[in-house]
N, C-alpha and C positions, 0 to 999 in steps of 0.2 A: 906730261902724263906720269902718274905715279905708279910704281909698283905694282901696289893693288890693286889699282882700274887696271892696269894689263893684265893680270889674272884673272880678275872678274870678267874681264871683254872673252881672254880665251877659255872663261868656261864655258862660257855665253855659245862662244864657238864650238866647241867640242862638242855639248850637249845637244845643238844642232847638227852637224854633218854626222855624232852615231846615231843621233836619237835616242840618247839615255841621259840618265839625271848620275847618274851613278859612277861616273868616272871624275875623280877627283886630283884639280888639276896641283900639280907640284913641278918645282924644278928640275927636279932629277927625273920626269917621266918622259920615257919615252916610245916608240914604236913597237919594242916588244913587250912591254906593260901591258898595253891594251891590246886582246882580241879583237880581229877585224882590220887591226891597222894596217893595211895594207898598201900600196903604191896607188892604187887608185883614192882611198881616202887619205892618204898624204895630197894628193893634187888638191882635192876638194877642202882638205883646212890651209892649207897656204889660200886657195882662190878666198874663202871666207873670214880668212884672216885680214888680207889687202884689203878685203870691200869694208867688212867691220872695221876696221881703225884709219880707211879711204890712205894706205900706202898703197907702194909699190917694191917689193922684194927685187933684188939684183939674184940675177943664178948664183953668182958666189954665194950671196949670204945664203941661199939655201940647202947649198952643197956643203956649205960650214955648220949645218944646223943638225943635231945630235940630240937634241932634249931638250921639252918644253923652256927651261933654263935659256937656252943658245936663245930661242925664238923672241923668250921674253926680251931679250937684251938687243936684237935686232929691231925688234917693234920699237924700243924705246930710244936707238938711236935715230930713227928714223920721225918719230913723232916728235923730238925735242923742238 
């Protein structure tokens, strides 16, 4: 999977769990970027994240995960 299908998948994502068109995804974006991000919509884009690209996150990786950047890079080891 390439770069940019992972981007385009987690806008795909994002767009759905806030329900806006408006938040634009990047590397360096993270939880305090966007209003609303809170621990409850962290749960709900990791769940949406697994279903959309059909992995499965280990706790670590997402104890290690800091900014869309970290996620991308988890998604992409894991789809290889």
């Amino acid at each position: 999977m390439t770069e940019k299908e992972i981007y385009t998948g987690l806008q795909s994502v994002f767009s759905a769990v806030f329900r806006r068109q408006d938040i634009i995804i990047t590397s360096g974006l993270s939880a305090t970027d966007v209003p609303g991000w809170d621990s409850f919509k962290h749960v709900n884009i990791i769940i949406a994240t697994e279903e959309y690209f059909e992995i499965k996150f280990d706790s670590s990786d997402i104890d290690a995960m800091v900014s869309i950047g970290d996620l991308a890079q988890v998604i992409a080891k894991l789809t290889a």
